[in-house]
N, C-alpha and C positions, 0 to 999 in steps of 0.2 A: 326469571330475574327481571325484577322492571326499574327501567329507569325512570326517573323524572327530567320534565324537559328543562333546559336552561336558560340560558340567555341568550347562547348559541342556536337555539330554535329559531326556525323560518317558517315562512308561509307556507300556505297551499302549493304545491305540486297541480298543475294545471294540466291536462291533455295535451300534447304539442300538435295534435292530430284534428282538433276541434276548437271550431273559433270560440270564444267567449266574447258577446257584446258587438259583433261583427271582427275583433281585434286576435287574431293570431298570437298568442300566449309566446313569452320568450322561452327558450330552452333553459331549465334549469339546468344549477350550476350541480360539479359531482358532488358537492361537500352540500348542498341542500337536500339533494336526495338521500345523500347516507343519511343524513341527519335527520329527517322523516322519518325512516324507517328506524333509527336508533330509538327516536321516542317512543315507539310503538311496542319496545323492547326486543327488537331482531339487533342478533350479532352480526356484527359488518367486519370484512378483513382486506386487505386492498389487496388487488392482481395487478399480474405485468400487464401493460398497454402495447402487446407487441401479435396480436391473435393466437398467442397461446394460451391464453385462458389461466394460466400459472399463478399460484398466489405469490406474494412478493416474501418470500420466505415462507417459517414453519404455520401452519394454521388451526389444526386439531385442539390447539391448546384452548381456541376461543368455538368450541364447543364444550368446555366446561364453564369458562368464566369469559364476559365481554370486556371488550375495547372500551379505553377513556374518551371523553369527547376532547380530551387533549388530543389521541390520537385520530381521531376525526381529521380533528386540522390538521394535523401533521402530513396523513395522508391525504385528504380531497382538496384544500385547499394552497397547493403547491402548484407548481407550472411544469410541466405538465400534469394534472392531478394524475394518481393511480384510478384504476378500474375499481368501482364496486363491487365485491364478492357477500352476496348476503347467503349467509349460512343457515339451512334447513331445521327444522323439527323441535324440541323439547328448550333447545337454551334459547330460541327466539320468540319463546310465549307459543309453540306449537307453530310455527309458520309453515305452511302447506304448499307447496307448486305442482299443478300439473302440468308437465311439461309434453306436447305437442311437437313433433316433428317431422310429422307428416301432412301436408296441404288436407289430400282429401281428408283426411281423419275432422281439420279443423275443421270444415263447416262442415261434416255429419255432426259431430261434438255438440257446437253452438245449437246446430238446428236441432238436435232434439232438447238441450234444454231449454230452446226460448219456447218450444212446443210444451214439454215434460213438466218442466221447475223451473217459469219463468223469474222466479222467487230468488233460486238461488245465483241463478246467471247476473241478474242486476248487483250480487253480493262480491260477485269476483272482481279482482283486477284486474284489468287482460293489461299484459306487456307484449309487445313486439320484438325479436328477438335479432338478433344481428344476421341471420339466417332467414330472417323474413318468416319465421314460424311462433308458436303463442305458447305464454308462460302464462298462466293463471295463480295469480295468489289470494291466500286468507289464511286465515287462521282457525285455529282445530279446536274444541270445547276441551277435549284430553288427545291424549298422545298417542300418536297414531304408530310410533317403534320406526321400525326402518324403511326405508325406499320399499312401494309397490307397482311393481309391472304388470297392469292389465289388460295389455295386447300388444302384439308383435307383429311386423312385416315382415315377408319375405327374406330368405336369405340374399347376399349379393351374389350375385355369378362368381363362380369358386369356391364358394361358401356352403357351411352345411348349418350357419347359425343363426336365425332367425335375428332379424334389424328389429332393435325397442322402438316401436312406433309411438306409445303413451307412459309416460314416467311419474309416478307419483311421488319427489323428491320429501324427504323428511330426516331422523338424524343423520348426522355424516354426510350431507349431503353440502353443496353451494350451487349457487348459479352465479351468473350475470347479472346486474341490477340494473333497472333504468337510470341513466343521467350518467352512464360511465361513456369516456370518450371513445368514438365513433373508431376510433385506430384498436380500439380492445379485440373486434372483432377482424378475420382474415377477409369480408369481403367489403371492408369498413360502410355496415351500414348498423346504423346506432340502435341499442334498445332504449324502446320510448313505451309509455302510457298511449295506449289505442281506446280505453273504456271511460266513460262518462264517469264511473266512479275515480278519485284519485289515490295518488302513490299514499297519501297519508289519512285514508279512511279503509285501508282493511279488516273485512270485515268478519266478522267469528261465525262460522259453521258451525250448527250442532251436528252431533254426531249420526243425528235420522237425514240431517242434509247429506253428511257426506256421502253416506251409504247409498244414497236416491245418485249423485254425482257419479261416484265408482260403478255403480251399476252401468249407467251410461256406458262408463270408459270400458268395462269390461264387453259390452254388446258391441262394440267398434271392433274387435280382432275376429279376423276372419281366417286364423293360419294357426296350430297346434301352439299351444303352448311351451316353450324353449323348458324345458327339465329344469328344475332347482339343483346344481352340482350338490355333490353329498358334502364337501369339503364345507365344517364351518368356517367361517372366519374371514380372512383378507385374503383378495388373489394370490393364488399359489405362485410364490418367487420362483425366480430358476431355481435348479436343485445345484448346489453344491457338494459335490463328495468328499471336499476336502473337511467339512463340519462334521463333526460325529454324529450332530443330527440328522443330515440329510444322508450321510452314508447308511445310517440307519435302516433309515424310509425305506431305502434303495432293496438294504441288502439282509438287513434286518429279519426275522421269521416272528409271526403273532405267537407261537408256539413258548418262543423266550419271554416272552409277557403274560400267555393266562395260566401258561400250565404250575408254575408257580402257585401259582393266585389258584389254584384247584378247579380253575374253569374243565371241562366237557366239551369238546368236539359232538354237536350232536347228529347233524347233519350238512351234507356238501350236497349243495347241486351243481348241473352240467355249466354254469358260469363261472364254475370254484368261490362264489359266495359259500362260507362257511357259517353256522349256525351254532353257539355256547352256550351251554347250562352253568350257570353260577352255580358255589357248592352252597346244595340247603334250597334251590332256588324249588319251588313249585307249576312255573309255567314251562311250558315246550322249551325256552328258548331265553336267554337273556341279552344278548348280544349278539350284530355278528359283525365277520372282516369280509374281507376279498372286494367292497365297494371301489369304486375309482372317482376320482378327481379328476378337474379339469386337467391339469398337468400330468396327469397320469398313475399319482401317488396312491397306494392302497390304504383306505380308512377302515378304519373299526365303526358302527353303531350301535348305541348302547340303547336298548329297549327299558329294561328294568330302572323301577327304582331303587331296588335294594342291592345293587351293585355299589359298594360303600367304597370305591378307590373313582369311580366315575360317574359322570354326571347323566341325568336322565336327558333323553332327545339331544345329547352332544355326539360329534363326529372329531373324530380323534387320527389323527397321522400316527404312526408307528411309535414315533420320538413321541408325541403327547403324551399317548397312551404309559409308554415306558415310564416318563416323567410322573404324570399321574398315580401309576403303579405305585413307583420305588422311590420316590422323592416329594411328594406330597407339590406334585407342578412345579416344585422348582426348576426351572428350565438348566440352567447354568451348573446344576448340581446334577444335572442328567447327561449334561453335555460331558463333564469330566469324568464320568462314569463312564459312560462309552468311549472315550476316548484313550482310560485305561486298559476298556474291552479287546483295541485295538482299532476303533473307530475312526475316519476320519486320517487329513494327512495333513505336516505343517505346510503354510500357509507361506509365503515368500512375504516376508517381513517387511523388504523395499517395496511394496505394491503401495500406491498410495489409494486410498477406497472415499469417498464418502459414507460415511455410514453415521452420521452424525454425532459421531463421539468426540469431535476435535477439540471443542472445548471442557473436557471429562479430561480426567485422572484419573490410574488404579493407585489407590495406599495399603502398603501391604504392611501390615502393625504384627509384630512378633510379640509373641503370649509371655513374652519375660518381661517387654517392658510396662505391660499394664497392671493394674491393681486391684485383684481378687478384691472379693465383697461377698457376705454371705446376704441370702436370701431376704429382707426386710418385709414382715406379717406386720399390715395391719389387726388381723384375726388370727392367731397363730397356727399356723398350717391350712389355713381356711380361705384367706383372704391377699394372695401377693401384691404389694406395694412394687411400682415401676415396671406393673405386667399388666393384660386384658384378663378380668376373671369375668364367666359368664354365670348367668344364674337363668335354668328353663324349667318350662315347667307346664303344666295344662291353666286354661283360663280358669278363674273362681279360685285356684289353690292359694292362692293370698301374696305372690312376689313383692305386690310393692308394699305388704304389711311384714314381708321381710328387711326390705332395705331401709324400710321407716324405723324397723327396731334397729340397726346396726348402727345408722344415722346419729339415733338419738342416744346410743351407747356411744358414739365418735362423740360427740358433741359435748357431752358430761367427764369424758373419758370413765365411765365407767363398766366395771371388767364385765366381760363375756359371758354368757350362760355357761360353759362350759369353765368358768374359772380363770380362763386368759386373761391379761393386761389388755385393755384400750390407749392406745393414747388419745390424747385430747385433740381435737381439729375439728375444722371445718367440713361440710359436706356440700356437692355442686350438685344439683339434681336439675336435669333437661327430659321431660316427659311426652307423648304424642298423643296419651290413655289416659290419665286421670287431671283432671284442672286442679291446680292451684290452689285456689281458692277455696274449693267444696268439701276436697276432700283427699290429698298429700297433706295440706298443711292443718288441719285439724287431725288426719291420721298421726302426725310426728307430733302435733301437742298429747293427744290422747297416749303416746310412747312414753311422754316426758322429758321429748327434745327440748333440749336451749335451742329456742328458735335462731336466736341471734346469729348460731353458729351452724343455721342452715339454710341454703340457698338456692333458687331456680333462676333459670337465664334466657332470654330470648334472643330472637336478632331481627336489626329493625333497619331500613333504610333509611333516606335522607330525608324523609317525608312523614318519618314515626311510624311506619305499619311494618305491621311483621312479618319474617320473612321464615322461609322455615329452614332450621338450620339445614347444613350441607357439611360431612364430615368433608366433603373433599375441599371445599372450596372455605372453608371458614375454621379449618383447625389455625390457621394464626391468631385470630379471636379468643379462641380456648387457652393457647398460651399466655394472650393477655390478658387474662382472667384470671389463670392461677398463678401467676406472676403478683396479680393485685393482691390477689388473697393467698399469700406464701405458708398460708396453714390447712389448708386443705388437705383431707387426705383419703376422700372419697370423692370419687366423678360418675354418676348414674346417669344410662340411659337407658329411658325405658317408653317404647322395646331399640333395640341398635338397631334395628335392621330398619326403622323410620329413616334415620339417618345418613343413608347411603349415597343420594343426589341422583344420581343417573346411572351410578354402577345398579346393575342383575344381582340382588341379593340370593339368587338361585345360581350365580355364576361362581365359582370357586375363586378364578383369577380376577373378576373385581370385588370382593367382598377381600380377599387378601389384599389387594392395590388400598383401596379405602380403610383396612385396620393397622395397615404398616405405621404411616404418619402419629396415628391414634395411640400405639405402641412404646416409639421414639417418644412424644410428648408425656408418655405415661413414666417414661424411664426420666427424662430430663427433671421433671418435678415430683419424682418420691409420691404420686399418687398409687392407688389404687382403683383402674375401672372396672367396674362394674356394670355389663351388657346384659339387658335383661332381653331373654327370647321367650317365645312359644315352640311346644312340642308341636311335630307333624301331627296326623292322627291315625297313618297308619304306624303298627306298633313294627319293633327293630330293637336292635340292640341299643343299649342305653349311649353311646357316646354319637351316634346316628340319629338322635330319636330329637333334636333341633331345627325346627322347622328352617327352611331355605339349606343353603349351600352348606357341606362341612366344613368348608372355610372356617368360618364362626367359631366352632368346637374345637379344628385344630389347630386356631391362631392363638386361642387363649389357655392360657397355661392353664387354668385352674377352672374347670367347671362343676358349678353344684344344683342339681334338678330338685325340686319341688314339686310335690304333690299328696292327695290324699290315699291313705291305706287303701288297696281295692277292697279288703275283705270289712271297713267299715265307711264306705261310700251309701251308704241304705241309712245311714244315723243322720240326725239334724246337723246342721252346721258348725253349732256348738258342741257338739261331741265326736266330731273327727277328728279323727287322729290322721295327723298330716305330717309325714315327713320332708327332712333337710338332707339330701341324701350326697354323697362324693360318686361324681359323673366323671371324673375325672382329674386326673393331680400330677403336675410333671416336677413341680418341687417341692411335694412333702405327704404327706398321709394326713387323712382324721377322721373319725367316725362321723356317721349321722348324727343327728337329733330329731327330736321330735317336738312339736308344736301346734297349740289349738288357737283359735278366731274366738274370742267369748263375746258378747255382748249383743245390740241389736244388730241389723245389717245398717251396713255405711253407718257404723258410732262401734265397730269391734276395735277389741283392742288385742294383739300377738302375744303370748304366755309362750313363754319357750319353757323346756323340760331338762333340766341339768343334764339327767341321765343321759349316757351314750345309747345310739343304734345300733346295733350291729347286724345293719342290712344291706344288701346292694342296689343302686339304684334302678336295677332290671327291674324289681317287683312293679316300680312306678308305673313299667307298661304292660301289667299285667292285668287283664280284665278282672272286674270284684265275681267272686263264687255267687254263682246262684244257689238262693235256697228250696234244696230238694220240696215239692209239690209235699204238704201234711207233717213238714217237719217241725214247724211249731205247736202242729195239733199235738204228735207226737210228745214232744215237752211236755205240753200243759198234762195232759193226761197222766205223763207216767209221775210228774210231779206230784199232782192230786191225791193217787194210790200209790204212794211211797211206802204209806205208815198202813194200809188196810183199805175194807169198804170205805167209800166216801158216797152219801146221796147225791144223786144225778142232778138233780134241777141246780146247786153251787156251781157243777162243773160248769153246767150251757150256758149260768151264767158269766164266769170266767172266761170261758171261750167269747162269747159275747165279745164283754169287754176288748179283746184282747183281737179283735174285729176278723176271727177265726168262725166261717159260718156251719151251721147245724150237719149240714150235709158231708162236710168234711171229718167234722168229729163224729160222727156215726161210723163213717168209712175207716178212717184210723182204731178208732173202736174194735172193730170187728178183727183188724189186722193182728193187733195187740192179742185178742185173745181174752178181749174182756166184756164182760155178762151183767147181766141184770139179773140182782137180785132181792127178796121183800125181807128184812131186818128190820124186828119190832113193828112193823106193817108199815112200813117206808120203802120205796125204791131206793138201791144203792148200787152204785157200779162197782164191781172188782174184778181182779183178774180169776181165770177159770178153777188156779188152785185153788186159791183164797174160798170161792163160792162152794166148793166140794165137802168144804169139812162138815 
């Protein structure tokens, strides 16, 4: 996200360390440093001033979306200011720290790159840290994902866990900022700018610098590398028994979880690591349990990709797992599961807890006083209005010369290949594959869209450039859109999974977090979305077969796959036969269709086929039949001598043609059982009865 700078923008950030002009620079103030670093596009969040380091309330929220330069002022320029907290990785334009807590480390560090990449050391920030130890900052070309530790000291005496000596902070992360007051820190001594470069010239790594950098940091550890806990996620909380989650963990057996699911016990070893074959699965092994967590908790990991209740390379607690299992990660729906299991103990009511729900509500709405509604189709059975429908498919199969035809049926309201009503409306199309310009908006003239009553949407900042949308952070824009345009009744994205921001479009639980919002807005305005994906390319069952997470698949009510027949993928473009196939339907039924591309490439236009299909959309991931070696020779031949002898030299010609070479129709020849023979003093081929008479 980038800001532009304002009015509120200050000067240079001076060295406080190094004279300028003979003249000792003043200390800047905390609300010019934040402010530096805000224009630069780093999220800022203010901490207590008390050496605990503490943000001044919740903070996570501004790893999605930054602070105003209202709140700039609010927090830095107050008496006593708050502390600077500049937050790491992806929402600050990639901002990068290495962070150094060890003396000696810091001048091996420096001296090999002033020796190594004197290049890049001149690119860093160095900051001083309240500890008397070095923060390096810049910024990253792309996203380096989460905190990297590449090397460690010694444990402390008592200890069996190796001290982080070098930190590579990035998302989730904050530190300290220079120009926060000198009281932030427990042995109040200030962080300041120590480097020639300044607080407001950070500067962008490419990604061959950083790599040359991190090598550095990883040659600095001289002591084994501290194990990666198997545990994904957030430090493991105390366990509670009295939750039916944690009594779970506790007491729980994997046993209640795979054997259901028809998992296989394959193997145990002497650590009671247990080893499962998924039913169908073809490797040794698709998962196993008996791993442990820091806190002590046994995990599941999941090997396979085709374990279709869990995630590939995820580590799962007991309760995940279960949730995962039997409730599609609903966490709360797993919880009252087990807790009917017998899970779990009440809870003393008079406890008072922080757990941040103070300001929340439960409304608990009885099903009598609300107001049944039946299902509203924009496409009848095909298409649900105030749901996510998805539409996936392989690349080339024609998706957005699907939506271009629905589009420009919405837009006319005229009825459906299949005979449905359309009503008439608008359509919102937001694309990340095809431009505008070249070729959507000439594909929907070539349909016989009313243009008028089709439209695409960007998002731009305060400076006119674009910005790319973010379902998490920009669905109030989408409502005031369709707000504007109260006749819409199609919203395309294509593909969704562009649209995510920062959520793991491979992660279940953020690709559901990111379609809930998108869901509710789809119910509040009587639309129909329409998420366009690609298939994976390994092949699966058809409601699996969704490239990224099955989130995607199983948030949307209604999925329909696209693709070309396998058995006629070998024909030109113009003569496949492409189906429209039901991947999936939780409020209604409908057949397939079928559907050809006619015309040049990039100027075709979508024929849809009245006729129903009546296929499933498994064939989509069926490989096309190979043609058996001589089987067209075979054709030609028996074609030729249907009716009698036929003279040889027509056939080789034919064959010819038909770009079937000499050597192969000899060889089929022979197989057949068919001769050479002189009629009327001509060579003729027939078969061996025929030549006897």
């Amino acid at each position: 996200m980038s800001v532009a700078a304002g009015a509120g923008s200050s000067g240079p950030l001076i060295c406080p360390s190094s004279p300028l002009n003979g003249v000792l620079p003043v200390k800047p103030t905390a609300y010019v440093a934040a402010r530096q670093l805000y224009d630069q596009g780093v999220s800022i969040i203010p901490l207590q001033v008390n050496g605990s380091k503490k943000p001044c309330g919740e903070w996570k929220q501004y790893c999605r979306i930054q602070c105003t330069p209202a709140d700039l002022r609010k927090w830095f320029q107050r008496e006593p200011p708050c502390a600077i907290g500049v937050i790491t990785g992806d929402i600050s334009n990639n901002l990068t720290i290495v962070d150094i807590d060890n003396a000696d480390r810091i001048e091996a560090f420096e001296k090999q790159l002033r020796i190594v990449f004197p290049d890049v050391l001149e690119k860093l920030v160095v900051v001083e840290t309240g500890s008397l130890r070095r923060h390096y900052y810049f910024f990253l070309e792309r996203s380096l994902g989460k905190r990297r530790i590449p090397a460690y000291d010694p444990p402390e005496p008592g200890s069996v866990k190796p001290q982080v000596a070098i930190e590579i902070r990035a998302n989730g992360n904050y530190t300290i900022g220079p120009g926060s007051p000198i009281e932030t820190h427990a042995d109040h001594h200030p962080y300041r700018v120590i480097s020639d470069r300044r607080l407001d010239e950070i500067a962008m790594l490419t990604w061959s610098e950083f790599k040359q950098l991190y090598k550095i940091c990883k040659s600095l550890t001289k002591h084994v590398k501290e194990p990666k806990p198997k545990y994904n996620g957030a430090e493991d909380a105390p366990l509670d028994i009295s939750r039916p989650g944690d009594d779970f963990n506790v007491n729980g057996k994997w046993e209640d979880i795979l054997r259901p699911l028809k998992y296989r016990c394959v193997l145990k070893d002497p650590d009671g690591v247990r080893y499962w074959k998924r039913p169908g699965g073809k490797s040794e092994w698709s998962l196993t349990t008996g791993l442990v967590s820091k806190n002590g908790r046994e995990l599941m990991h999941v090997f396979s990709t085709n374990c279709g209740h869990f995630e590939t390379d995820e580590n799962y607690t007991k309760f995940g797992a279960f949730a995962a299992a039997f409730h599609d990660c609903d966490l709360s729906l797993a919880a009252a599961d087990l807790s009917r299991k017998g899970y779990g103990q009440d809870q003393d009511i008079g406890d008072e807890s922080d757990d941040g729900t103070d300001d929340l509500r439960a409304v608990v709405t009885s099903f009598a006083d609300i107001k049944f509604r039946e299902v509203q189709w924009l496409w009848d059975q095909r298409l649900a209005c105030g749901y996510i429908n998805n539409l996936s498919g392989d690349a080339g199969c024609g998706k957005s010369y699907i939506f271009c035809s629905i589009a420009a049926h919405v837009s006319k309201g005229l009825e459906f290949p299949d005979g449905s009503p359309c009503p008439k409306g608008s359509t919102v199309i937001i694309s990340d594959e095809d431009g505008y310009e070249d070729s959507l908006g000439p594909r929907l003239k070539r349909q016989g869209a009313n243009l008028r009553q089709c439209h695409f949407f960007d998002v731009r900042d305060d400076k006119g450039d674009d910005v790319q949308f973010d379902a998490q952070k920009h669905v109030a824009l989408l409502h005031g859109i369709l707000e504007e345009y109260p006749n819409t009744r199609l919203l395309v994205f294509d593909p969704i999974s562009a649209y995510l921001g920062q959520a793991d479009s491979n992660s279940n639980s953020d690709v559901r977090r990111v379609l809930g919002p998108l869901g509710k807005l789809a119910i509040k305005h009587g639309v129909a979305i329409l998420g366009i994906n690609h298939f994976r390319k390994s092949e699966g069952r058809a409601v699996s077969r969704t490239l990224g997470s099955v989130g995607f698949t199983a948030k949307a009510r209604v999925e329909w796959q696209a693709g070309i027949h396998p058995d006629s993928d070998h024909q030109s473009d113009a003569d496949k036969l492409r189906l429209f196939l039901q991947g999936k339907n939780n409020l209604g039924s409908a057949t397939g269709l079928s559907y050809q591309i006619r015309g040049a490439k990039n100027k075709g236009v979508l024929h849809w086929d009245s006729e129903p299909v009546h296929e499933s959309a498994q064939i989509l991931g069926r490989k096309p039949q190979r043609e058996r070696p001589g089987e067209r020779a075979e054709q030609l031949l028996e074609a030729c001598l249907a009716d009698g002898p036929v003279p040889f030299q027509p056939i080789l010609d034919a064959a010819e043609k038909a770009k079937i070479s000499r050597r192969t129709i000899y060889q089929v020849r022979k197989e057949l059982g068919i001769e050479s023979r002189t009629i009327d003093g001509e060579m003729h081929w027939c078969y061996v009865a025929e030549g006897s008479e």
